[in-house]
C-alpha positions in Angstrom: -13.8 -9.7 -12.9 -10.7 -8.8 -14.3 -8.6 -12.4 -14.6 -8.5 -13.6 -17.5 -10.3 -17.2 -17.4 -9.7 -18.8 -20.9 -6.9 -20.0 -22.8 -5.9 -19.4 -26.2 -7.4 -22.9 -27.1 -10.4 -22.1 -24.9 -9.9 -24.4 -21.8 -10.1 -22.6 -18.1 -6.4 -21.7 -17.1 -4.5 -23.6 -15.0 -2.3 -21.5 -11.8 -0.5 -23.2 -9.5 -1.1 -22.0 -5.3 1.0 -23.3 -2.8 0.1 -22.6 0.7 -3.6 -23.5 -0.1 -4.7 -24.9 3.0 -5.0 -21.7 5.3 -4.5 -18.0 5.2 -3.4 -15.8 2.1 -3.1 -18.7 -0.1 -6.4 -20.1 0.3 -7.4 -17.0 -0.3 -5.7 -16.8 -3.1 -7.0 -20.2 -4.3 -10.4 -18.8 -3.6 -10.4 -16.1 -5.3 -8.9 -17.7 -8.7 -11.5 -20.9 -8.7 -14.7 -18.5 -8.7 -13.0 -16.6 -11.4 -13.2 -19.5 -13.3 -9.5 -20.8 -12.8 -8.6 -24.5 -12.4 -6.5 -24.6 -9.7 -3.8 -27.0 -8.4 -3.4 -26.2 -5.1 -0.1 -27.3 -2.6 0.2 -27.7 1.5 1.1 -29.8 3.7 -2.2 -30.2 5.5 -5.9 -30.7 3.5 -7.5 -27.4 2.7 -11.0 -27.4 5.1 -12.9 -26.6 1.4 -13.5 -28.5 -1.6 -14.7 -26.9 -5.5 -14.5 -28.0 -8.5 -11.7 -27.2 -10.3 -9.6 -27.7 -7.9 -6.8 -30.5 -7.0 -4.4 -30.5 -4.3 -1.3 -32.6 -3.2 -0.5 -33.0 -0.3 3.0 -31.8 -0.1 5.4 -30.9 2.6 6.9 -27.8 0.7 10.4 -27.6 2.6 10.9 -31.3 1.7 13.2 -30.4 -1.4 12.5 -34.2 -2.4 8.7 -34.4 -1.9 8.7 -31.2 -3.9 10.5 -32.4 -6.9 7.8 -35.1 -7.1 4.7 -32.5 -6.9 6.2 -30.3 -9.2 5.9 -33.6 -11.9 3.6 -33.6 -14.7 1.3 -30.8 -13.4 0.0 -30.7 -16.9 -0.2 -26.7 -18.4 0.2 -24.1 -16.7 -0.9 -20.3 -17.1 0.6 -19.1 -13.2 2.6 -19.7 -10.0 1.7 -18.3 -7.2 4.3 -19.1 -4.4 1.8 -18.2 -1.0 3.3 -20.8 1.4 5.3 -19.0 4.3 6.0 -19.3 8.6 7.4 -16.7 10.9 9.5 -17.0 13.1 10.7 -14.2 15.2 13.6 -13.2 17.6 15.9 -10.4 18.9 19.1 -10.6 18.9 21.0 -12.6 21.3 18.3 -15.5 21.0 18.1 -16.1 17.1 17.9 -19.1 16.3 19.8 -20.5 13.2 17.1 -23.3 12.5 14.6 -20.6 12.1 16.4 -19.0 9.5 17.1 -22.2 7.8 13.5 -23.3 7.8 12.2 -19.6 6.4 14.8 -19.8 3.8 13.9 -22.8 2.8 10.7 -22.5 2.5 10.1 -18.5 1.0 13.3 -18.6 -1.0 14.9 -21.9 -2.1 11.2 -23.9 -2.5 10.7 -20.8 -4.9 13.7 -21.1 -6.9 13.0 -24.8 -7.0 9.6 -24.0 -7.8 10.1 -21.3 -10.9 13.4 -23.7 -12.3 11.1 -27.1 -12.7 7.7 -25.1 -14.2 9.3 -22.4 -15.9 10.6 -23.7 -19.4 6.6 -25.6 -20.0 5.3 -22.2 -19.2 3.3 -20.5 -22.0 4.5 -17.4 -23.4 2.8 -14.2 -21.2 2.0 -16.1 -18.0 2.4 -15.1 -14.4 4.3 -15.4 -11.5 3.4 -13.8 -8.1 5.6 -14.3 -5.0 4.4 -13.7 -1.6 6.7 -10.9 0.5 6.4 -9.1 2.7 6.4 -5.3 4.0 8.5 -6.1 7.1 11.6 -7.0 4.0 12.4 -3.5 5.1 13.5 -4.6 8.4 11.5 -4.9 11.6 12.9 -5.3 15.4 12.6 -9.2 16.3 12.0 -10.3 12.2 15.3 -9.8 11.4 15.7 -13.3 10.0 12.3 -13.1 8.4 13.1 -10.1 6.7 16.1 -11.2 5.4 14.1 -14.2 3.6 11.2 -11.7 2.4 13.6 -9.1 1.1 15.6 -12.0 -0.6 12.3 -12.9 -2.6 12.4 -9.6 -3.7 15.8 -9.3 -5.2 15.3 -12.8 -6.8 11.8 -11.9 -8.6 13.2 -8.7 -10.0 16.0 -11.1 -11.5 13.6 -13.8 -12.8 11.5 -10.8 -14.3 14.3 -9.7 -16.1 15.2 -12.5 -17.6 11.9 -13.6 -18.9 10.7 -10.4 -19.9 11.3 -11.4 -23.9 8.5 -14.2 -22.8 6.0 -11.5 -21.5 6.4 -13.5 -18.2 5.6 -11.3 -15.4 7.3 -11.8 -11.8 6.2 -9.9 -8.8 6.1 -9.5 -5.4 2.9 -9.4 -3.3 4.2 -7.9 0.3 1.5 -7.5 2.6 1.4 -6.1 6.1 -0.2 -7.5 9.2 -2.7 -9.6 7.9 -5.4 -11.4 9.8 -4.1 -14.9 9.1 -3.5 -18.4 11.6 0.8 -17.2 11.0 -1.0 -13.6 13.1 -2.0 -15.5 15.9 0.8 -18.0 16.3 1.7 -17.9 19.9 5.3 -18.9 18.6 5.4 -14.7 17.6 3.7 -13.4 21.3 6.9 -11.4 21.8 7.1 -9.7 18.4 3.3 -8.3 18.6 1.7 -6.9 15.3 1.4 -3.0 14.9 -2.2 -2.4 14.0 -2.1 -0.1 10.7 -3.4 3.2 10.6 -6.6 2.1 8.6 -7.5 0.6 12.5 -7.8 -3.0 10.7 -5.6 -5.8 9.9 -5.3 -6.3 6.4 -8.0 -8.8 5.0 -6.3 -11.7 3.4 -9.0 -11.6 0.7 -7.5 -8.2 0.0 -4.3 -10.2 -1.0 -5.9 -12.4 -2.9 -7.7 -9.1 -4.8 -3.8 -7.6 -5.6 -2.7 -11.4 -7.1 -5.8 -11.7 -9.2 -4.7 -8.5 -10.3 -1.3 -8.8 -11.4 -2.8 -12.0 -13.3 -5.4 -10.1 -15.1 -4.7 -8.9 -19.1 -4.8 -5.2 -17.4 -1.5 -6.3 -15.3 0.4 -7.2 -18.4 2.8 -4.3 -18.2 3.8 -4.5 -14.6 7.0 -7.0 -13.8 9.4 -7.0 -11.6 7.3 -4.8 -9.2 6.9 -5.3 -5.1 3.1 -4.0 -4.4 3.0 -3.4 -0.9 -0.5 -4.0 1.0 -0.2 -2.4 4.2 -3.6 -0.5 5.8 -0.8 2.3 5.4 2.0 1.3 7.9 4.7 1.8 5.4 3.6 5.9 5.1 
């Protein structure tokens, strides 16, 4: 295992996961509890599992308010880990502004709002991982998705700047079609998912592999980064 699990007064680190309740960020939360990370987990809905270590709030994440009062006295924390996301897709001629404000809200601003409370309690050398995406590129019908995911990108690489005299790393997970609920919304039928020339969707345990990494010791180095998880679409 390559996390690191203590503290430098010895207690199990603490990482914050939104998104916990489904998908990549259950995953994610996964992942970091059997590592041996406490982990307090946000969603709106109840994650179906239960470990110790673990405490969630139930907290509706594009509810700027609601958030503000999560985000209070967390306690320490060692990492943020921003996995909460939707998609919404359309072509041109029949966007949607709503969508677009609801995406931002929710991959862009709850972030900002997110790294602005927690960041000035945050140890020196802790972590922050963002959730992106590969379609940030641009994609026929994701247009306004993109523009969210590729706005996560631009806003990590300035956060890791500025906190690189901290040893704070910032980066960007950005998978590709990945076997999650958001896959298999029927809200997305008419955008359909290109299956990746590996043959498979991307696992979201596979994500949740790439954040533990980039919260390792061994990841130390690597800020301001967008690691792409694709199955090879993006070649």
């Amino acid at each position: 295992m390559s996390t690191i699990i203590a503290s430098q007064d010895g207690r199990a680190r603490r990482a914050l996961v939104t998104g916990v309740s489904s998908g990549i960020g259950e995953a994610i939360a996964k992942r970091l509890l059997a590592e041996g990370w406490n982990v307090v987990g946000f969603s709106r809905s109840r994650p179906a599992f239960a470990a110790e270590g673990l405490i969630h709030k139930q907290v509706d994440l594009s509810n700027r308010e609601a958030l503000a009062e999560a985000l209070k006295d967390l306690g320490s924390l060692e990492a943020i880990v921003h996995a909460a996301g939707l998609l919404r897709v359309g072509h041109l001629g029949e966007l949607d502004p709503e969508n677009a404000r609801e995406m931002w809200r929710l991959h862009v601003d709850a972030a900002e709002q997110i790294v602005e409370a927690l960041v000035p309690s945050l140890p020196d050398g802790a972590r922050i991982v963002l959730l992106g995406s590969r379609t940030a590129a641009g994609s026929p019908g994701r247009a306004q998705y993109a523009a969210t995911k590729a706005a996560v990108v631009g806003m990590a690489r300035s956060f890791a700047i500025e906190l690189a005299p901290r040893q704070i790393t910032v980066n960007v997970v950005a998978p590709g079609a990945t076997d999650t609920p958001m896959l298999r919304d029927p809200r997305r039928a008419s955008v359909a998912p290109k299956m990746p020339p590996i043959g498979r969707l991307v696992r979201p345990e596979e994500i949740a592999a790439t954040t533990s990494f980039l919260l390792s010791e061994g990841a130390a180095s690597i800020t301001g980064q967008q690691i792409i998880v694709c199955g090879g679409a993006s070649l």
